[in-house]
Phi, psi and omega in degrees: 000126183258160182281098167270130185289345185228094177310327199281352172334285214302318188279345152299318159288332196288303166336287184332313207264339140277089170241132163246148196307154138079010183239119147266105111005310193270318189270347183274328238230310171295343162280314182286014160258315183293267173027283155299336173274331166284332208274007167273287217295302215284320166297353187258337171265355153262002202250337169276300192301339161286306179319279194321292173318305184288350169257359165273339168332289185337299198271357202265312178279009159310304212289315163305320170317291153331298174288319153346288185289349180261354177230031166278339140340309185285091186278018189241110182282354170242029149273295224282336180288271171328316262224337171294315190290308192283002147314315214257342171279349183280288203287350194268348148278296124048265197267332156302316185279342179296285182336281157021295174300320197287286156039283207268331179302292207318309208282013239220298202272273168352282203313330204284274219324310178312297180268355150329281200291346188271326193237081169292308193264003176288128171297123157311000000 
């Protein structure tokens, strides 16, 4: 099985071969690669940005964890109390930047999509 570097070669010629008057074929064929190609790029910058997110999850519950686990020591309950809130306002900031994140991917991912759908026949 050989690789072709452009899948759309073929559906294009196969097109070509239906020619109907006053229908390009060749620009139809060229926007839906252009299409495709923005909805890739816009899945590829969310598909980072979930990577990003799960690894900062990661590191937010190392951390919590940790603090957690740094004040079992602490027989003074109400350092243990403190030692709880600021454990627990570090992750509820946390997780505001996670929102943040995704935030700005998804609006990231829209905009390629976004200006995909404003210019259809315009070359990329």
């Amino acid at each position: 099985m050989t690789h072709q570097a452009n899948p759309f070669g073929d559906v294009k010629q196969m097109m070509e071969k239906f020619k109907m008057p006053g229908i390009d074929m060749s620009a139809i064929v060229e926007a839906r690669r252009q299409d495709i190609e923005a909805l890739t790029e816009a899945n590829k910058a969310v598909f980072e940005a979930m990577q990003a997110l799960a690894a900062k999850q990661a590191a937010m519950m190392a951390e919590a964890m940790q603090g957690m686990l740094g004040g079992s020591g602490i027989s003074d309950p109400v350092k243990q109390t403190a030692l709880m809130r600021e454990t627990f306002e570090t992750a509820l900031a946390d997780m505001k930047g996670l929102a943040d994140t995704f935030r700005q991917a998804q609006a990231e991912a829209m905009a390629q999509i976004g200006q995909r759908a404003a210019r259809p026949g315009a070359k990329t």
